[in-house]
C-alpha positions as CSV (number, residue, x, y, z in Angstrom):
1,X,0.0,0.0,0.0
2,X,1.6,3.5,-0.8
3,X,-0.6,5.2,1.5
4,X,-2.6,4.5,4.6
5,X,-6.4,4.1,4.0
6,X,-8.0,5.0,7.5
7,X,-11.3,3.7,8.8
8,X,-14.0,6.3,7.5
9,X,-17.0,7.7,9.7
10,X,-20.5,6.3,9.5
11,X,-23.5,8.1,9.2
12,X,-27.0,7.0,8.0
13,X,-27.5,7.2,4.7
14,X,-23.6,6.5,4.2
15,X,-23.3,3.5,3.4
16,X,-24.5,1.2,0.2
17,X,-28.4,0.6,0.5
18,X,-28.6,-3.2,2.0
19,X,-24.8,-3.3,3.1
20,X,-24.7,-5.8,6.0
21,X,-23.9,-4.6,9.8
22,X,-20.8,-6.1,11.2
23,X,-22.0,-8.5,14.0
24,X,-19.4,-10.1,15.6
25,X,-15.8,-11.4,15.4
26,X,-14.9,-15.2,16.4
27,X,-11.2,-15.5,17.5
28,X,-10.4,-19.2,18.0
29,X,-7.9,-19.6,21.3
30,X,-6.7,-22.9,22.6
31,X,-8.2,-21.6,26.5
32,X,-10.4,-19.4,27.3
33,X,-8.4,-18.8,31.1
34,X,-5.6,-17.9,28.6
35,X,-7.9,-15.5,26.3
36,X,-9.8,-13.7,29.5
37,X,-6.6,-13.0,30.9
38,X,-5.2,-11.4,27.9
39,X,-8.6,-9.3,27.6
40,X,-8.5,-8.3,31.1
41,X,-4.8,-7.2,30.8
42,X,-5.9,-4.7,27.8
43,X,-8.6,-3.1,29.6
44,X,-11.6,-4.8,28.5
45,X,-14.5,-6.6,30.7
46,X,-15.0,-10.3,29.8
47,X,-18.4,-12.0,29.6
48,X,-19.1,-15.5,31.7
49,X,-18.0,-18.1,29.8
50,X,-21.0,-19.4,27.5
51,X,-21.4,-22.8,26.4
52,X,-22.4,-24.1,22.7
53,X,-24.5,-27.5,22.5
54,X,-21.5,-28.6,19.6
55,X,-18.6,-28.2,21.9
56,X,-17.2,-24.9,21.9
57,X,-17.7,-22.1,24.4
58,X,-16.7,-18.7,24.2
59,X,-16.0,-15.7,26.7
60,X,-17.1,-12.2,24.9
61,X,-16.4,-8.8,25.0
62,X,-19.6,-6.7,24.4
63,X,-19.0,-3.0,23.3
64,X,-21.1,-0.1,23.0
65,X,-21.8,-0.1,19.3
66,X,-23.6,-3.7,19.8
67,X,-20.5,-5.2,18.1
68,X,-18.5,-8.2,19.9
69,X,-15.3,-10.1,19.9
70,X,-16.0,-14.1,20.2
71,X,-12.8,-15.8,21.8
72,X,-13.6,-19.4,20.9
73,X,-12.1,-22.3,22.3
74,X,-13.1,-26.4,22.5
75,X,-14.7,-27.2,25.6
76,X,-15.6,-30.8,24.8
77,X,-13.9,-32.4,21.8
78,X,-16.0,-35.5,21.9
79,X,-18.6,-33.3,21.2
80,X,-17.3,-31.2,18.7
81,X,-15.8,-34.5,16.7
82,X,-19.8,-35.5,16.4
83,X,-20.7,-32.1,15.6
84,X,-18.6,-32.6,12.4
85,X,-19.3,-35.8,12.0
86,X,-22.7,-34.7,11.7
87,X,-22.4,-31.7,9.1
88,X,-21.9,-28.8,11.4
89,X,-20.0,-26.2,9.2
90,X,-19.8,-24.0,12.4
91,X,-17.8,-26.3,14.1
92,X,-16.1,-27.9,10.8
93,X,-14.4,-24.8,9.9
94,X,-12.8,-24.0,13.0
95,X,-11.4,-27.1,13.2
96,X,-9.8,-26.8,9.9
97,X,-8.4,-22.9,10.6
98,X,-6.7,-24.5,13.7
99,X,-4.9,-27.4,11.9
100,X,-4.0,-24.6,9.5
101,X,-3.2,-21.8,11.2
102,X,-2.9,-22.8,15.2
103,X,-5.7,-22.4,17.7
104,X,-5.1,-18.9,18.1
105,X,-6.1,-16.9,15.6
106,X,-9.6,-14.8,13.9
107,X,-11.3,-16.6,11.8
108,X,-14.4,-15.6,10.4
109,X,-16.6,-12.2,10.6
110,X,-20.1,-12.2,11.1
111,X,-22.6,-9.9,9.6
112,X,-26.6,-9.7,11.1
113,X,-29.2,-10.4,8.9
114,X,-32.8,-10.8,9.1
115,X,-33.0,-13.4,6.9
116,X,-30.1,-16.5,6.9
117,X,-32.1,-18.9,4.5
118,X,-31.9,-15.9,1.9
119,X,-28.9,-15.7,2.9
120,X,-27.7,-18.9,2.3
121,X,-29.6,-19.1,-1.4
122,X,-27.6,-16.2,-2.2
123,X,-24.3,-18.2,-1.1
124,X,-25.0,-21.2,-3.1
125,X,-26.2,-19.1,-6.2
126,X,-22.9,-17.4,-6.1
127,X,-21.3,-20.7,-5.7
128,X,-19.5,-19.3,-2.1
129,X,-21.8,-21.5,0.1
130,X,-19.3,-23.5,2.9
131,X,-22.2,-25.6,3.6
132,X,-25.0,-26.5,5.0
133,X,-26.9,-23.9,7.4
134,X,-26.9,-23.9,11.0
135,X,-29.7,-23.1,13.5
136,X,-29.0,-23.3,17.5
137,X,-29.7,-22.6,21.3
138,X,-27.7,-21.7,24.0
139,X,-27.8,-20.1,27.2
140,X,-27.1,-16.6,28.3
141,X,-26.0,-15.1,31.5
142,X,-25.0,-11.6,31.8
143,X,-22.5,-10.3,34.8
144,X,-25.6,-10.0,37.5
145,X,-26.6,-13.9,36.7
146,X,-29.7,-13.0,34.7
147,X,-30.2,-15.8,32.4
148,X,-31.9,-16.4,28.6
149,X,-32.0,-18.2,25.8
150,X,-30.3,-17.0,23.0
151,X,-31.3,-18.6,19.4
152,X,-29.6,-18.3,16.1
153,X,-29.4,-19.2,12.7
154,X,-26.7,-18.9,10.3
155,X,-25.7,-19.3,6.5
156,X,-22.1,-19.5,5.7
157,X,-19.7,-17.7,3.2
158,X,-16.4,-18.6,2.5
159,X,-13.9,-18.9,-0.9
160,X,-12.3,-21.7,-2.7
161,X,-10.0,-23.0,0.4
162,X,-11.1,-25.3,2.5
163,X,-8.9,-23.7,5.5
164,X,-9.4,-20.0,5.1
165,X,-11.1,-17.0,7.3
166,X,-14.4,-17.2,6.3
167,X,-17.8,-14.9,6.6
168,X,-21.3,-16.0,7.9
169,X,-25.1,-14.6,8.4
170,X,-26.3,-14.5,11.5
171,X,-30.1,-14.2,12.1
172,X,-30.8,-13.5,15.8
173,X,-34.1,-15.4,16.2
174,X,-34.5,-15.0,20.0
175,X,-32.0,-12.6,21.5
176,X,-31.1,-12.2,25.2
177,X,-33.2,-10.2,27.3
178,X,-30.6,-9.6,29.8
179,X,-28.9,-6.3,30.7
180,X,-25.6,-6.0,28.9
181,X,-24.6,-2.9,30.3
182,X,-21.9,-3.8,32.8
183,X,-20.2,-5.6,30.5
184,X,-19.6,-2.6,27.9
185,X,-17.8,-0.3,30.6
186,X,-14.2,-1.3,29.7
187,X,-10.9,0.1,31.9
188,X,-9.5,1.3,28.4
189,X,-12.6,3.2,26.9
190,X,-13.2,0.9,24.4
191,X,-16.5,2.2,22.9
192,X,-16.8,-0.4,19.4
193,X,-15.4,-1.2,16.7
194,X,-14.6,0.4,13.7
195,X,-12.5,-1.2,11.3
196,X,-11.4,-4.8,11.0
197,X,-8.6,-5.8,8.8
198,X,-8.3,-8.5,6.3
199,X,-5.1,-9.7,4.4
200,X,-4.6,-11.6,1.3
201,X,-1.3,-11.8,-1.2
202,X,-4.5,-12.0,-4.2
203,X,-7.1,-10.1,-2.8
204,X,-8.6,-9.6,-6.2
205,X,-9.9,-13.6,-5.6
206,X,-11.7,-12.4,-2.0
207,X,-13.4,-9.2,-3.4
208,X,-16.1,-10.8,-4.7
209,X,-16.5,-13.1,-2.1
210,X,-16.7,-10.3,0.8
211,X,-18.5,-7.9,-1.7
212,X,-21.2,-10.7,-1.7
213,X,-21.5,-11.8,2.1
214,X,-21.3,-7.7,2.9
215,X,-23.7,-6.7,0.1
216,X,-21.2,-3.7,-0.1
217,X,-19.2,-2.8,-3.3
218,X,-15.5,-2.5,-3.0
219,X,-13.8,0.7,-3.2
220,X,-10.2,0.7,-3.8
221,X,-8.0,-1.2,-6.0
222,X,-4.4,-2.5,-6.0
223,X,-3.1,-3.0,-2.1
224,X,-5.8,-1.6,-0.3
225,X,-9.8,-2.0,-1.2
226,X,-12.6,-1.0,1.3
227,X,-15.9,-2.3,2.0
228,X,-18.5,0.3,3.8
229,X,-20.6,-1.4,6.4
230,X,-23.2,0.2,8.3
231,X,-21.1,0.5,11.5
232,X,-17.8,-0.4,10.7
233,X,-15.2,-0.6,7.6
234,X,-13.6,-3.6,6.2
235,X,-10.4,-3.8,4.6
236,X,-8.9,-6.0,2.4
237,X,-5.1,-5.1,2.2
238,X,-2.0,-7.0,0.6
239,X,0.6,-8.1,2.9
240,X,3.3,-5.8,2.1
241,X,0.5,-2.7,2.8
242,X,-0.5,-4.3,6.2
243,X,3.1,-4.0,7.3
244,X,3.2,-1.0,5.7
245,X,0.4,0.3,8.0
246,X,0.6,-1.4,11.3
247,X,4.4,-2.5,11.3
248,X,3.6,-6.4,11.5
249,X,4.5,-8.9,9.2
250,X,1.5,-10.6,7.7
251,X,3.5,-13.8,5.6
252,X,2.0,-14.3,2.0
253,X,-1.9,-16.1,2.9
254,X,-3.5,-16.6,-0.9
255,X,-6.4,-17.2,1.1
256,X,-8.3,-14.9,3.1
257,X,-6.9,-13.7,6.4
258,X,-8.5,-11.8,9.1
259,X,-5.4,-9.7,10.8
260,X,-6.5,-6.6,12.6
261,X,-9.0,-4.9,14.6
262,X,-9.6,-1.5,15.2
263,X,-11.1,0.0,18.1
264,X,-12.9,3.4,19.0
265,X,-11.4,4.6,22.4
266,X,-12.1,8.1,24.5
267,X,-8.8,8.7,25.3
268,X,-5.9,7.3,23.7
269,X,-3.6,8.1,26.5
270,X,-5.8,6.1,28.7
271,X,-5.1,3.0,26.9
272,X,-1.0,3.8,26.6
273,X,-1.0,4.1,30.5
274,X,-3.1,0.9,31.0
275,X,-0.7,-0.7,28.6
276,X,2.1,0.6,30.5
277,X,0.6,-0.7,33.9
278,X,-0.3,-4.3,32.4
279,X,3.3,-4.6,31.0
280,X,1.7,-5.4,27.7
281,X,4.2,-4.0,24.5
282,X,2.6,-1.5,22.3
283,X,3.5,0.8,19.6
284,X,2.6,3.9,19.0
285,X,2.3,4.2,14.6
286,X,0.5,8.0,14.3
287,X,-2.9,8.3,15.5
288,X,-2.7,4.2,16.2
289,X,-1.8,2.1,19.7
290,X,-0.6,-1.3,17.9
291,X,-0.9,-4.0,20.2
292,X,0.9,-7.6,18.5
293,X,-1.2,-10.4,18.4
294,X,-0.3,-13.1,21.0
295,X,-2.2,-16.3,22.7
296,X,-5.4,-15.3,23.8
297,X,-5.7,-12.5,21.4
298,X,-5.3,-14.0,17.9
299,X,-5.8,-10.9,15.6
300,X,-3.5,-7.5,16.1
301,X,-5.5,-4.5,18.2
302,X,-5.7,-1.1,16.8
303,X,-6.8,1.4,19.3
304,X,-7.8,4.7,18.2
305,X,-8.8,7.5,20.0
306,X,-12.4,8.7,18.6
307,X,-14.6,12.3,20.4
């Protein structure tokens, strides 16, 4: 990239009629003790641990733009083996990005939808589908113990490799009626999420896979290419302009990598003193606090300081 392309503001009426919102983020991590520790140490609040009926469970950080980061780990691998035994592409596909890429890592970006089989039509149509659909219950207790039931379906997204970052639908068909809002006061000011990163050495092959799961056009060509959500940015940059930009090394993926995540903070020196206090490394790249990517946090953390 010869320049850097910064996350843009949102405003209604700003983005492409029928672009997708960004939902949430799943970060596979080999423990979740690991994972909440790592979160904690950065200044954000961490969710009770929540259990899927396939055999993951996840700890999440809730923000105050309705966006969340998904830390995903195995809790029972029996379970999760008969998941994919069964044809659970959820559960399918994060096996294969950790026998490709390790068990920590970001693996796929979600995007709310009111309407996953249409969704998933659209996928197959396009010839993108990664399978079969998925439709679930879980629990949900928030930081007082209030509990619900949480309900989803989802249709998923993803290119021609069977081990790549991929994107899915998720249609909230019950959602928890439980108050979230102690859980979206974080130490460091994190307020949501604005941009989130994605890095290909031929990202002409993933535009039209993200341009479809978004329903956003790309802007952009060459290194760097944009796609304008409703709440957030996504960017689709070659490995030489991610280094470029954030000063790590991204290797060569053909396939679709998700690298980065940038956050909207109140103060920016808040966050470089927590930092500072947590003995967590950080850099410091213009307007940008660069934190590296290590177990427990499985994508690179931008924080940004936003009025």
């Amino acid at each position: 990239m010869t320049e850097t392309m910064p996350a843009r503001p949102h405003s209604p009426g700003a983005y492409p009629p029928g672009a997708y919102s960004l939902d949430h983020l799943v970060l596979p991590t080999a423990s979740l003790d690991v994972a909440r520790a790592r979160l904690v140490s950065l200044g954000f609040v961490v969710a009770p641990t929540g259990t899927h009926p396939f055999g993951t469970e996840n700890c999440c950080v809730f923000l105050e733009d309705g966006i969340y980061l998904e830390p995903l780990a195995v809790g029972n691998a029996q379970a999760a083996a008969k998941a994919i035994a069964d044809g659970n592409v959820f559960v399918a596909r994060d096996r294969a990005y950790r026998d490709s890429c390790g068990n920590e890592g970001f693996s796929a970006l979600v995007l709310g939808t009111q309407n996953a089989d249409a969704d998933h039509a659209r996928y197959v149509e396009a010839g993108l589908s990664a399978g079969g659909m998925l439709s679930f219950s879980r629990a949900f207790t928030d930081a007082a113990g209030n509990s619900d039931t949480a309900s989803f379906k989802l249709a998923f997204a993803s290119g021609n490799g069977a081990t790549d970052a991929f994107l899915f639908a998720c249609e909230r068909i019950n959602a928890p009626k439980v108050d979230r809002g102690a859980l979206q006061v974080h130490a460091n000011g994190a307020t949501g999420i604005i941009e989130v990163v994605a890095v290909s050495s031929e990202p002409s092959e993933q535009r039209r896979l993200i341009s479809i799961a978004t329903r956003s056009p790309a802007t952009g060509q060459g290194s760097s290419t944009a796609f304008d959500l409703p709440n957030a940015t996504l960017t689709l940059l070659d490995p030489a302009a991610f280094e470029t930009r954030f000063g790590i090394p991204a290797g060569a993926p053909s396939e679709l990598r998700f690298a980065a995540i940038v956050f909207s903070v109140r103060r920016a020196d808040t966050v470089a003193k927590l930092l500072a206090a947590s003995s967590v490394e950080h850099d410091i790249r213009g307007d940008d606090i660069v934190v590296r990517p290590v177990s427990g946090q499985g994508a690179a953390f931008v924080f940004q300081e936003k009025a």
